[in-house]
C-alpha positions as CSV (number, residue, x, y, z in Angstrom):
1,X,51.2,39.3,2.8
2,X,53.6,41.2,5.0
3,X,53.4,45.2,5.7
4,X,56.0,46.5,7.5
5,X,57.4,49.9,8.2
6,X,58.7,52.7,10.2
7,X,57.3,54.0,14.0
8,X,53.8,56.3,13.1
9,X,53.5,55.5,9.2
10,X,50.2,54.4,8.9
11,X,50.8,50.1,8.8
12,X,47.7,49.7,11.4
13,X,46.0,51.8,9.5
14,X,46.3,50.4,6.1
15,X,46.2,47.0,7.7
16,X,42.3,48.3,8.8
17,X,40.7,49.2,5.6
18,X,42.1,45.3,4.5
19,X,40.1,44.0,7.3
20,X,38.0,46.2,7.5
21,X,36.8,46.1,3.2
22,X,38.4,42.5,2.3
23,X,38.2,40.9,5.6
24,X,41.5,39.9,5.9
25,X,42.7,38.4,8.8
26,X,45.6,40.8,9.9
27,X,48.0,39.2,12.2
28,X,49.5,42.2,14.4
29,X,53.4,41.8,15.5
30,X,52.8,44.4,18.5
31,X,49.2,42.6,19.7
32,X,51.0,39.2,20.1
33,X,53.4,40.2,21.5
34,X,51.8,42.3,24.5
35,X,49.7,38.9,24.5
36,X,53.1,37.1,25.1
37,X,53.6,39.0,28.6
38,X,50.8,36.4,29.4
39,X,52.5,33.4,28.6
40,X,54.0,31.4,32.0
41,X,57.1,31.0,30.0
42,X,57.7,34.4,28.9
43,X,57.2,36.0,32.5
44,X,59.2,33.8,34.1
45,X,62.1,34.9,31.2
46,X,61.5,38.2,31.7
47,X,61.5,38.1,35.6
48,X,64.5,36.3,35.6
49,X,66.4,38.7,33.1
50,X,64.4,42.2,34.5
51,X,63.4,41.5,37.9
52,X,60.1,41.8,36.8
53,X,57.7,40.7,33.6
54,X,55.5,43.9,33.6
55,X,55.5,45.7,30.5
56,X,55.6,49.5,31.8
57,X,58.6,48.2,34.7
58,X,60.5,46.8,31.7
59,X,59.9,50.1,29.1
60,X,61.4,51.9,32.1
61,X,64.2,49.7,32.3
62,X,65.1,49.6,28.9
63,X,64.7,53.7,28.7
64,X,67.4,53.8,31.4
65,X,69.5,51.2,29.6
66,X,68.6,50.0,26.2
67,X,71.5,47.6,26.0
68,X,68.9,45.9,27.7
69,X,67.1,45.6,24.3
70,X,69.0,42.3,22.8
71,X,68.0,40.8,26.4
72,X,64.5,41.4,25.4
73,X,64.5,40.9,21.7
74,X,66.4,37.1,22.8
75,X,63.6,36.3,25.2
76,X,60.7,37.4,23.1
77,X,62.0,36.5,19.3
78,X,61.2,32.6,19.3
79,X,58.0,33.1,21.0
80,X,56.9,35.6,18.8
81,X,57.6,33.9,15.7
82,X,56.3,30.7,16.8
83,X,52.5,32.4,18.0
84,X,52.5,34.6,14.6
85,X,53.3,31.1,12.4
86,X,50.8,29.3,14.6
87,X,48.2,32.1,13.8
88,X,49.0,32.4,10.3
89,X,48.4,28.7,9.4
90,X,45.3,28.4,11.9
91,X,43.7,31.1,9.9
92,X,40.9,30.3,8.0
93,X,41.3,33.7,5.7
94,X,42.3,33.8,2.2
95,X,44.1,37.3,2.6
96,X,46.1,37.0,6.0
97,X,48.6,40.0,6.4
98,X,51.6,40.1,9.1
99,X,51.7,43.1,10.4
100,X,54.4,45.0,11.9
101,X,58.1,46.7,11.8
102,X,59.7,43.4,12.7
103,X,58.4,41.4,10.1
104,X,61.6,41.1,7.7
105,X,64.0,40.8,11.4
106,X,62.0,37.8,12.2
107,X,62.2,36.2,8.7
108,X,58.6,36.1,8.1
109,X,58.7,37.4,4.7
110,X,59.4,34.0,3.5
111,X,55.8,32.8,4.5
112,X,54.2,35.6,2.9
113,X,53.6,36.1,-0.7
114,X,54.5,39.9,-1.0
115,X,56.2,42.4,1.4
116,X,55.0,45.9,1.5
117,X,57.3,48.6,3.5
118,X,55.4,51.8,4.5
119,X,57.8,55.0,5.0
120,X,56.3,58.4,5.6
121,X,58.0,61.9,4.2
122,X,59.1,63.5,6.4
123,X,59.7,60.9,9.1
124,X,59.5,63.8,11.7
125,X,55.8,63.6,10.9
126,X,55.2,59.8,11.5
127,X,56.8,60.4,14.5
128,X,54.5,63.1,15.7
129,X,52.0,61.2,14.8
130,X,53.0,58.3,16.8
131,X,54.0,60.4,20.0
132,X,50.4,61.4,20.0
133,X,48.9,58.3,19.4
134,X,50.6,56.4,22.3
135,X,50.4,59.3,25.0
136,X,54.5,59.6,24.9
137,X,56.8,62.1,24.5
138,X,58.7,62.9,20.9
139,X,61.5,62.3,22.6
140,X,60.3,58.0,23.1
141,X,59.2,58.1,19.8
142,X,62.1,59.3,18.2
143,X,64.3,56.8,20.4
144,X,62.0,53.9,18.7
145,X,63.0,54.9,15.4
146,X,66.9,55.3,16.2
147,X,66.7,51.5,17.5
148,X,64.7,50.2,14.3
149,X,67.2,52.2,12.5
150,X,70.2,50.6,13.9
151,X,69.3,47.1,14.4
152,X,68.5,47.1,10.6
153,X,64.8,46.1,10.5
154,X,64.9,47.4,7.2
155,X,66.1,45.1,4.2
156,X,65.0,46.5,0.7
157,X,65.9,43.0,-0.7
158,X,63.2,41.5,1.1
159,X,60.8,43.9,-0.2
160,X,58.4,43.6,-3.1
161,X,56.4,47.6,-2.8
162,X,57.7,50.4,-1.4
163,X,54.7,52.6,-0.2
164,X,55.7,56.1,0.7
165,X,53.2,58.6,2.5
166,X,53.0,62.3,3.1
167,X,50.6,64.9,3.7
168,X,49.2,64.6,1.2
169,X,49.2,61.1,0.6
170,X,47.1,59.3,3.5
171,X,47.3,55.9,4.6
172,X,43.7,55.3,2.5
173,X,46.2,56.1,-0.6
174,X,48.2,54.0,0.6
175,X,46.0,51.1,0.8
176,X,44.5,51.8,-2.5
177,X,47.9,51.8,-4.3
178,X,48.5,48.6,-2.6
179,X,45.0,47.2,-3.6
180,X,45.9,48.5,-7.2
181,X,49.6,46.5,-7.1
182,X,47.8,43.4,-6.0
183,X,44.8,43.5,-8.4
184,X,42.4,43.5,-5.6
């Protein structure tokens, strides 16, 4: 299964309570890729293209000029694919779940046998919620969502359940929709 989504609505979480109650084996987009900093390969890209192949140097860097962005996005895309399919069919788990707001961008719908997107009403909230989360200003969270926005990470064809949060509906109703849905 894929769950993807919007900056601050809750995928981690919902991806949690799988593990967590079903023991899935949840496969996190944002996890191996910080993991792929390590790779000898990948820091030497990312030297070559940023002068440097720490994470913080290169947030700064693409803060000051996110045309930067499709540099990065080039480097880590193949790499990123390649360790999450490696993962996905080393996994001895019967529910393995891709997790992450890349997941249609990178194509890996097609290995997964449904695709749930997870919005929040109103956005403004996920993005709060995300701001706090990571320590950053609204400011850096809102500038996440304008990039996901614009490079079209979102494809409602690709899409089998729509989840939609609020205040009143929590990521554990979330996850218990999607449980429902799936018969689980």
């Amino acid at each position: 299964m894929g769950i993807g989504g919007w900056i601050g609505v809750g995928k981690s979480t919902i991806c949690s309570f799988f593990k967590e109650e079903l023991c899935a084996d949840v496969l996190s987009l944002d996890s191996i890729s910080h993991e792929l900093y390590e790779v000898p390969e990948v820091s030497s890209a990312l030297r070559n293209a940023f002068g440097t192949s720490v994470r913080s140097e290169i947030a700064m860097k693409l803060t000051e000029d996110p045309s930067l962005w499709e540099d990065l996005d080039n480097i880590f895309k193949p790499y990123l694919i390649k360790e999450t399919l490696r993962r996905h069919q080393t996994s001895a788990s019967s529910l393995r779940i891709i997790e992450g707001s890349l997941v249609l961008k990178l194509g890996l719908q097609e290995i997964c046998n449904l695709v749930a997107w997870v919005t929040f009403h109103p956005l403004e909230e996920a993005i709060k919620r995300s701001s706090i989360r990571m320590g950053k200003p609204f400011s850096y969270s809102l500038s996440i969502l304008q990039r996901q926005i614009e490079t079209n990470i979102f494809d409602p064809s690709k899409v089998d359940v729509l989840l939609v949060g609020s205040s009143e509906k929590n990521s554990r109703k979330l996850y218990e929709e999607l449980r429902t849905h799936l018969h689980l």
